[in-house]
C-alpha positions in Angstrom: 16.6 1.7 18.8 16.8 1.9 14.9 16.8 5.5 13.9 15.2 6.7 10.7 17.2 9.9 9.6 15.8 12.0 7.0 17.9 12.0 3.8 20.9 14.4 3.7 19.0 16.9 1.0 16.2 17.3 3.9 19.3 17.5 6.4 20.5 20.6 4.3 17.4 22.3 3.2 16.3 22.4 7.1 20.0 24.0 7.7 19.7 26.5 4.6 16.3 28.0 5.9 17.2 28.3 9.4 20.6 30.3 7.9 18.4 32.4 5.8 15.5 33.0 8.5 18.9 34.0 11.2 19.9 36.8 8.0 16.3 38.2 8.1 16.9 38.9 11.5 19.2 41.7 11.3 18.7 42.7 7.5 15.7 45.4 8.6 17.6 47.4 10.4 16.0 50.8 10.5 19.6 52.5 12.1 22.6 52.0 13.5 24.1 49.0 15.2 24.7 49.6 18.8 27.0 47.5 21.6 26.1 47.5 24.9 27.9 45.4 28.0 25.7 44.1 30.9 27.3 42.3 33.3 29.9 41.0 31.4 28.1 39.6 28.2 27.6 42.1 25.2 24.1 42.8 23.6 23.6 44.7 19.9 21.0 46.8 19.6 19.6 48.8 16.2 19.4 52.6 17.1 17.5 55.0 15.5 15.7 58.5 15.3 12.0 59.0 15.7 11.8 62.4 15.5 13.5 63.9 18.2 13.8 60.5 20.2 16.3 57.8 20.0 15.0 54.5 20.2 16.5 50.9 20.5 15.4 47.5 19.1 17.4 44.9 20.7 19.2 42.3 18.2 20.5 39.4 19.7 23.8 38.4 22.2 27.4 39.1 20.4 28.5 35.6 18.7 30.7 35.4 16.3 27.6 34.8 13.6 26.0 38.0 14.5 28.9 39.9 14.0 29.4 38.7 10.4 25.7 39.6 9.6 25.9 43.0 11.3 28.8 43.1 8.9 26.6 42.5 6.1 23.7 43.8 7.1 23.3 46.6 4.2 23.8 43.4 1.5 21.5 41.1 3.3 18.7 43.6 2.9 19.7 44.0 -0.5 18.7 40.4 -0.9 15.7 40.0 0.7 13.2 39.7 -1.8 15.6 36.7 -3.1 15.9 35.1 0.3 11.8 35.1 0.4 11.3 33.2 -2.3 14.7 30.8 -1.3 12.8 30.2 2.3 9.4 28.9 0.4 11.2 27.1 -2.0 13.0 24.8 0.9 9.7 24.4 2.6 8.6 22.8 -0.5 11.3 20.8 -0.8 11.3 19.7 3.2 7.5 18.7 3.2 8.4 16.4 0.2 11.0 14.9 2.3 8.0 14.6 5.0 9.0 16.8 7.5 6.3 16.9 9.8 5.6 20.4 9.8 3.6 22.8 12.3 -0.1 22.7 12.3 -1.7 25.8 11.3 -3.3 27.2 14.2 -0.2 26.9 16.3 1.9 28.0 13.2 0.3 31.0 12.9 0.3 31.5 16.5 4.0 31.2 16.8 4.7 33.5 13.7 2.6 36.3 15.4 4.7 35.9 18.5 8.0 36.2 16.4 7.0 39.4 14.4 6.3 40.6 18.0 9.9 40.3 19.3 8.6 37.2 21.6 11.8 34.8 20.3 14.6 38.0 19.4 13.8 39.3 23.3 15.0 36.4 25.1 11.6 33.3 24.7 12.6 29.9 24.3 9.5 27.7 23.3 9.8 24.2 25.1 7.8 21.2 26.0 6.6 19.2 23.3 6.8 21.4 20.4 10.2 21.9 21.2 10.7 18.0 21.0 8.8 18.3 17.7 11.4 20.7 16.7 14.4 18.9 17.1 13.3 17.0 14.0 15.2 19.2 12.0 18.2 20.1 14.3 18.7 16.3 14.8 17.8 15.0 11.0 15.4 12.5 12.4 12.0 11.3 11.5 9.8 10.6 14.2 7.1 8.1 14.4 3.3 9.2 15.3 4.0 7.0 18.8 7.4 9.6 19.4 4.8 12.3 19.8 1.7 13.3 22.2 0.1 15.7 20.0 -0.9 18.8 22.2 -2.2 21.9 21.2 -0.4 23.7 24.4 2.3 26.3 23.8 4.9 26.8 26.4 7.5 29.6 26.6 9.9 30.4 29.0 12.2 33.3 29.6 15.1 34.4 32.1 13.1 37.0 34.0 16.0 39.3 34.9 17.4 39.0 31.1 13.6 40.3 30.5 14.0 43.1 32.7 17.6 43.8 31.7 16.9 44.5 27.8 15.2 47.5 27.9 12.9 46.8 25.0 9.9 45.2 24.5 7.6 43.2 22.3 5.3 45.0 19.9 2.2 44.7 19.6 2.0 43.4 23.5 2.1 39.8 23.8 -1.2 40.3 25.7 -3.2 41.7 22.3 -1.4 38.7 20.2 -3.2 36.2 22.1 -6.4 38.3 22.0 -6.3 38.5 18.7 -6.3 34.2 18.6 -9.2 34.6 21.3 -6.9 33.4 24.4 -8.3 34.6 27.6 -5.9 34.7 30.7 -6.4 32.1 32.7 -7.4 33.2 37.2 -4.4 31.9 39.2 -4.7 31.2 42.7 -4.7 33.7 45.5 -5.1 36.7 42.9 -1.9 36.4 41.6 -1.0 37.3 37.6 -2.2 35.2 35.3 0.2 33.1 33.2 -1.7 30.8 31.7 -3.9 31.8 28.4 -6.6 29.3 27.2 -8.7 30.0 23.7 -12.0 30.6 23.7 -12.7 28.3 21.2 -11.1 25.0 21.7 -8.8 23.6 24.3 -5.5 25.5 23.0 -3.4 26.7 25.9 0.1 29.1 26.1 1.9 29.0 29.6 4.6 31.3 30.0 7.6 29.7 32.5 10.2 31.1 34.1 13.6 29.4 36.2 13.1 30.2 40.2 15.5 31.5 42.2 14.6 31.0 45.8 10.9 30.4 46.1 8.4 29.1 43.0 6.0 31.8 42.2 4.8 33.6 40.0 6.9 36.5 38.7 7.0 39.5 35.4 8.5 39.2 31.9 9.3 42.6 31.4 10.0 42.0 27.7 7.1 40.3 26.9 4.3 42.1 29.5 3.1 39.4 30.5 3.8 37.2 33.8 5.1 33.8 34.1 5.3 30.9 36.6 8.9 30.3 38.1 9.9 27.1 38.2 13.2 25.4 40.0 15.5 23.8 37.2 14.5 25.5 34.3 17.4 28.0 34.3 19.8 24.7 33.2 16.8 23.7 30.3 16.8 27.4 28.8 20.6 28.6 29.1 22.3 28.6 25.9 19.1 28.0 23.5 19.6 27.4 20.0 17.8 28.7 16.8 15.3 26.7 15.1 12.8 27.0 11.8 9.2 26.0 12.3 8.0 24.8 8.9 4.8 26.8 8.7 4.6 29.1 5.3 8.1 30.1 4.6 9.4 29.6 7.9 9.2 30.8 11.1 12.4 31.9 13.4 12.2 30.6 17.2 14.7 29.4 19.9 14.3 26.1 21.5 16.8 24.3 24.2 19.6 22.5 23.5 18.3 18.9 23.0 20.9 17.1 25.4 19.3 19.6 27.7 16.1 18.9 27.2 16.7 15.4 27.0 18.5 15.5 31.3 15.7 18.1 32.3 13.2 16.0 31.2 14.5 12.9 33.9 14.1 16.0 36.5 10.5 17.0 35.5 9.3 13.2 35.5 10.3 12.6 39.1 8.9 15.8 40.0 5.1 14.9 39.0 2.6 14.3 40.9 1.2 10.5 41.4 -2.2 11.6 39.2 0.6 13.2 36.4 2.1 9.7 35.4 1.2 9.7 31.6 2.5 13.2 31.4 5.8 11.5 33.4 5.8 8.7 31.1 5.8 10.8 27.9 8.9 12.9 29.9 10.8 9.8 30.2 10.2 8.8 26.4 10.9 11.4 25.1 14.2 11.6 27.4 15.1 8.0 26.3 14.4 9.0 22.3 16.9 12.0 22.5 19.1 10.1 25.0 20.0 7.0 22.5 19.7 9.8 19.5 22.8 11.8 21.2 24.7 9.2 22.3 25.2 8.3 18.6 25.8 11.8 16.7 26.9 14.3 20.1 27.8 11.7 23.3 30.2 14.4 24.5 27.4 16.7 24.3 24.7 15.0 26.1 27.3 13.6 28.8 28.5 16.8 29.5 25.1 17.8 29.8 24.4 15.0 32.1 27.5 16.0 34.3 26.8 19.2 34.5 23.1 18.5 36.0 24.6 16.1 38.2 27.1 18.8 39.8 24.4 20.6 40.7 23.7 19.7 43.9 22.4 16.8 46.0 18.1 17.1 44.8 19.4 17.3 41.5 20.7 14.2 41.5 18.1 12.4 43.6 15.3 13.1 40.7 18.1 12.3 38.1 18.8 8.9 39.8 15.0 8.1 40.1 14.0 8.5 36.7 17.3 6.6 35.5 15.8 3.5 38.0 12.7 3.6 36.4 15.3 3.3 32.6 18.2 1.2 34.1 18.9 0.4 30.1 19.5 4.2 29.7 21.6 4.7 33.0 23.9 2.2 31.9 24.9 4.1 28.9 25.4 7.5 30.9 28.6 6.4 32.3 
């Protein structure tokens, strides 16, 4: 496969924005910056008085980057009216380089959920516009036959990382899709709804979440709202990364690690149903187009990726191997 990169000024607007939209996130801090240790992994939190009540707004997982913007928090706010006008200035300079873009209604969507706290409390956005989003991560252009355009939005969560962050989003993810007219969708045997479709059109947000045990249908604590559980997600949506929608002057989410999307997505294909074989066909091209994209710029990435899923138990395997039978050009290369 020939790949057509974007040129490296694209390359290193896309990087700029996503560095300034990551210092926006901690540079309206209305307090204090807080550590706090959960089962061995350390979470920062912005404390502050309301009245007589002390309140907490969760920031983010300790890295290395956060602590060197909790470090400059004061001067980052300083800056933010310069960092605005920075942000739109990149997006003008990445849709001349034809970057795709986000489409309004699900731009505008999206930037509702991340002033809400849907992304900073723990939401990873995945399915296709998460493979639309590694346009920028990756540097690559896609063709119009890379993509199934699809006006679904899919988010999924850890549920016990939910639970465990005592915060939550605000306004309630529930009144930000009733305010873009999306009605919960029944589920079956009266369970919680976790599916949303708009009134007016054929728009549709799912919110997922990895099963452990059973598949059902469980709470995001964080977000209010309820969510399918799904086997093999936990390996899609550990370790997420940061990306920047290019909708207005950018819009902060987290996606999964493309060498993990790229192995999930040989598990989801085999786990269709026989009516579901376009939506397995699209799974396996879009596996193969990040597959041969990481094998050039991150092979020790996606291999240990690939490894990793492998190790994970005998079923794992089995739907890995099927979907490679289907790609035997592909399963040659993941040696």
């Amino acid at each position: 496969m020939t790949l057509d990169r974007h040129s490296p000024t694209a390359h290193a607007a896309y990087h700029d924005l996503l560095r300034l939209l990551l210092d926006d996130k901690v540079s309206d801090l209305r307090g204090t910056p807080t550590r706090v240790e959960r089962g061995g992994r350390a979470y920062w939190y912005d404390t502050y008085r309301v009245g007589t009540d002390v309140r907490k707004t969760y920031i983010g997982e300790e890295t290395d980057a956060l602590l060197a913007r909790l470090d400059r928090h004061q001067a980052l706010r300083a800056e933010a009216e310069a960092r605005a006008s920075e942000r739109a200035r990149l997006v003008r300079i990445l849709r001349a380089e034809r970057f795709m873009g986000m489409d309004a209604a699900t731009g505008s969507l999206l930037a509702a959920m991340a002033k809400a706290g849907v992304f900073r409390l723990g939401g990873t956005v995945v399915g296709t516009h998460a493979f639309r989003l590694y346009e920028g991560e990756l540097g690559l252009r896609y063709r119009f036959d890379d993509l199934a355009q699809t006006g679904d939005v899919d988010i999924a969560s850890f549920e016990r990382l939910s639970l465990a962050l005592d915060d939550r989003a605000e306004p309630p993810v529930e009144q930000v899709l009733s305010d873009f007219a999306f009605d919960p969708v029944p589920a079956l045997d009266n369970a919680p709804a976790w599916r949303w479709r708009q009134s007016k059109g054929a728009a549709l947000v799912e919110f997922l979440t990895p099963a452990f045990g059973e598949e059902g249908v469980r709470p995001l604590a964080a977000l209010g709202v309820s969510a399918q559980a799904l086997h093999h997600l936990n390996y899609l949506i550990a370790d997420p990364i940061p990306a920047a929608v290019i909708y207005r002057s950018g819009v902060l989410v987290q996606i999964p690690r493309p060498e993990r999307f790229a192995i999930h997505k040989l598990i989801v294909a085999d786990r269709r149903s026989a009516r579901d074989r376009i939506k397995a066909e699209k799974d396996r091209r879009q596996a193969r187009f990040l597959i041969e994209v990481l094998l050039e710029d991150r092979p020790e990435d996606l291999l240990e990726a690939y490894h990793d899923a492998l190790s994970r138990g005998p079923k794992w395997r089995e739907r890995i191997e099927a979907s490679l039978r289907i790609m035997p050009d592909i399963a040659g290369k993941l040696v």
